[in-house]
N, CA and C atoms as a LAMMPS dump frame, in Angstrom:
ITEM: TIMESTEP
0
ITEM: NUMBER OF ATOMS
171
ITEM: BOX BOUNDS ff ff ff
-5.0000000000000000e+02 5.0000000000000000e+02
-5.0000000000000000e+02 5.0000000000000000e+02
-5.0000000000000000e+02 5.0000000000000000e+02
ITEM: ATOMS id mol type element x y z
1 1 1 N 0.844 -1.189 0
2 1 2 C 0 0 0
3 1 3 C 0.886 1.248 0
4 2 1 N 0.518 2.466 -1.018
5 2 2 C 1.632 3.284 -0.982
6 2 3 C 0.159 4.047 -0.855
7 3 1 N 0.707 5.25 0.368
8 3 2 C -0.167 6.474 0.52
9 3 3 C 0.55 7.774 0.39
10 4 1 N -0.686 8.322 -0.828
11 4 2 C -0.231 9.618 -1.3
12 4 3 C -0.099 10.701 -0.064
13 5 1 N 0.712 10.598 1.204
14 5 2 C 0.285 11.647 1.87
15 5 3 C 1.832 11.997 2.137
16 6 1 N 2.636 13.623 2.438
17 6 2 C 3.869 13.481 3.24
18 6 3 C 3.528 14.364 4.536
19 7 1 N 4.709 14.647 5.15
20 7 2 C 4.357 15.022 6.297
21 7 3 C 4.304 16.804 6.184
22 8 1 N 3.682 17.363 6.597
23 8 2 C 3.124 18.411 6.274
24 8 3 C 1.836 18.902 5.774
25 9 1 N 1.079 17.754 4.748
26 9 2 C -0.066 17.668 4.233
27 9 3 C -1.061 18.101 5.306
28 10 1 N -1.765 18.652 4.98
29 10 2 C -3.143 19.063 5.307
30 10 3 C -4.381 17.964 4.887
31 11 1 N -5.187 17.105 5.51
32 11 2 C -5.956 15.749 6.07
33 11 3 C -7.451 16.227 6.741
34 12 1 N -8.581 15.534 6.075
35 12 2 C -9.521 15.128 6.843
36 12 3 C -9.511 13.947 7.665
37 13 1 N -10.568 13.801 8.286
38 13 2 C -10.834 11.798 8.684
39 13 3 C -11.905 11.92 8.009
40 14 1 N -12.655 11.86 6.706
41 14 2 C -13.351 11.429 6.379
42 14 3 C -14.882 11.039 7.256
43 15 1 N -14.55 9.836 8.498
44 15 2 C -15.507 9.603 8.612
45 15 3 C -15.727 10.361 10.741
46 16 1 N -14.985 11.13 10.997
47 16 2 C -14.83 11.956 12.082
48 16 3 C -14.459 13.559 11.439
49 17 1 N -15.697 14.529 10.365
50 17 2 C -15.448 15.554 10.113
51 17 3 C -14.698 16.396 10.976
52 18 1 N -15.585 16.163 12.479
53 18 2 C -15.516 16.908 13.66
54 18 3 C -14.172 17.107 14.468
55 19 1 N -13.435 16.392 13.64
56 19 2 C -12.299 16.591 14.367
57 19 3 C -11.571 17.976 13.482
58 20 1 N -11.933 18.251 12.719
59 20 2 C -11.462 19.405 12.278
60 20 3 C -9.981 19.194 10.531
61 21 1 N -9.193 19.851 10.4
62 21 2 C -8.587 19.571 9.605
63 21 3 C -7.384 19.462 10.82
64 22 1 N -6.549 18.407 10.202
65 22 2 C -5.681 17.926 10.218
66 22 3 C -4.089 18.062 9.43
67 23 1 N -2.966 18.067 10.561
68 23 2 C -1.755 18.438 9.74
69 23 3 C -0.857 16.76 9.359
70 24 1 N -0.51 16.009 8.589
71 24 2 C 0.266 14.943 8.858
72 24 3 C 1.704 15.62 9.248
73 25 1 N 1.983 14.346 10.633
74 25 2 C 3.337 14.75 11.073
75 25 3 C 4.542 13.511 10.952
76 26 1 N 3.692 12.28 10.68
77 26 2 C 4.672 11.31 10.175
78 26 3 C 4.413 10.263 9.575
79 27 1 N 4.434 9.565 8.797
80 27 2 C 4.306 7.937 8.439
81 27 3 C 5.157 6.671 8.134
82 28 1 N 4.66 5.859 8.748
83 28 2 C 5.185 4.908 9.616
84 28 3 C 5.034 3.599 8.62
85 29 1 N 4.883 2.666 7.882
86 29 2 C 4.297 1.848 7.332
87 29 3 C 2.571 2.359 6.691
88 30 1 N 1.323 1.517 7.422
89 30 2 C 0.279 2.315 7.159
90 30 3 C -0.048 3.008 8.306
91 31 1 N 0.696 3.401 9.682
92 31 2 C 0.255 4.475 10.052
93 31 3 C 0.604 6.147 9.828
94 32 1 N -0.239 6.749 10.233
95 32 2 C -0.15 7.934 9.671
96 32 3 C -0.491 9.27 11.037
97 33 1 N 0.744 9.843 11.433
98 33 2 C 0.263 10.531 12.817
99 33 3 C -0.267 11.857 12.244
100 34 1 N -1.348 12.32 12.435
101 34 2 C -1.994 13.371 11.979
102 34 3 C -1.989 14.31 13.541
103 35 1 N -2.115 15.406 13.621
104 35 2 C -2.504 16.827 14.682
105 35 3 C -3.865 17.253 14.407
106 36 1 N -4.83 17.172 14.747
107 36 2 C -6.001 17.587 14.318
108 36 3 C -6.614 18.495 15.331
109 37 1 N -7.059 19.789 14.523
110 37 2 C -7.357 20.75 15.196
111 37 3 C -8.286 21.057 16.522
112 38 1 N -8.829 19.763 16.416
113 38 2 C -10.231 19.584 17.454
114 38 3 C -10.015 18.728 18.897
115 39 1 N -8.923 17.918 18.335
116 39 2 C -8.911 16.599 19.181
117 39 3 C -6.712 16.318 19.147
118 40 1 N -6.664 16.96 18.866
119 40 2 C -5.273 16.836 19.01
120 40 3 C -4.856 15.469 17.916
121 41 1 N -3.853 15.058 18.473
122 41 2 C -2.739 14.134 17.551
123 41 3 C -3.317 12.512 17.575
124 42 1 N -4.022 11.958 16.863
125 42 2 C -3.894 11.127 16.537
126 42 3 C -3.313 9.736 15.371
127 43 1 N -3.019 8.87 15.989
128 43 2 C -2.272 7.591 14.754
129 43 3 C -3.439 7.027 14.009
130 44 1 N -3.713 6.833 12.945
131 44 2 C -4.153 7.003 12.114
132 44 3 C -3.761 5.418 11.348
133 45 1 N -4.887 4.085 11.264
134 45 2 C -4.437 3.15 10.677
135 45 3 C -5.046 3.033 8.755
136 46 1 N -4.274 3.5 8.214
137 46 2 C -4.87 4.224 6.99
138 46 3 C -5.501 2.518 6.014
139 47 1 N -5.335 1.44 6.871
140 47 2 C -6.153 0.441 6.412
141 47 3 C -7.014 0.577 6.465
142 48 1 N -7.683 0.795 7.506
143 48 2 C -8.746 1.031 8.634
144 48 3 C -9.682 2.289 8.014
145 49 1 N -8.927 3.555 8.28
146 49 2 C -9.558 4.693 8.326
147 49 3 C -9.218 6.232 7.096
148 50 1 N -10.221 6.623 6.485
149 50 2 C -9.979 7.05 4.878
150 50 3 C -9.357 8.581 5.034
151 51 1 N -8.043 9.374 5.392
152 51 2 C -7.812 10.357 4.919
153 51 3 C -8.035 10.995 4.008
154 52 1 N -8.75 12.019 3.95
155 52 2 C -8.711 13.019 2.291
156 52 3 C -7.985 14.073 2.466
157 53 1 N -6.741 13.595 1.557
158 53 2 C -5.941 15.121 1.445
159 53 3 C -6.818 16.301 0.936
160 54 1 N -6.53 17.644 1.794
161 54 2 C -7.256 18.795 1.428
162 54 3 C -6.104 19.667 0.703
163 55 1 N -6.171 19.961 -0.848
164 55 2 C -5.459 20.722 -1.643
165 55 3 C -5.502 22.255 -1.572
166 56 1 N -4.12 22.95 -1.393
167 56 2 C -4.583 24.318 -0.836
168 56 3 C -4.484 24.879 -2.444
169 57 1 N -5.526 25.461 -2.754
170 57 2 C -5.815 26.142 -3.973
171 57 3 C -6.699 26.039 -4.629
C-alpha cells in the first residue's frame, strides 16, 4: 500500500469531520500521525480509516 500523503499535508478523517482539519506529522508503514485541530494528535491506521488530502488552492 503506498499512501499519497507526506508530512506536512493538510488531512480530513473522512468519517470523524468533527475533528477538524488535520496536519500529517509522520508515516510509519500504514500508520499515519496526523494533529487535528479539534482533538489533538492522533495515529491514524490508513487500512482502517480514509484520509482526504485537502489541496490548498
Amino acid at each position: 500500500m503506498i499512501l499519497d500523503f507526506e508530512p506536512g499535508d493538510k488531512v480530513v478523517n473522512t468519517a470523524n469531520k468533527d475533528w477538524g482539519i488535520g496536519q500529517v506529522q509522520s508515516i510509519i508503514n500504514e500508520k499515519v500521525t496526523v494533529n487535528f485541530e479539534n482533538v489533538g494528535k492522533k495515529v491514524i491506521n490508513a487500512k482502517n480509516i480514509t484520509l482526504e488530502k485537502i489541496n490548498n488552492g
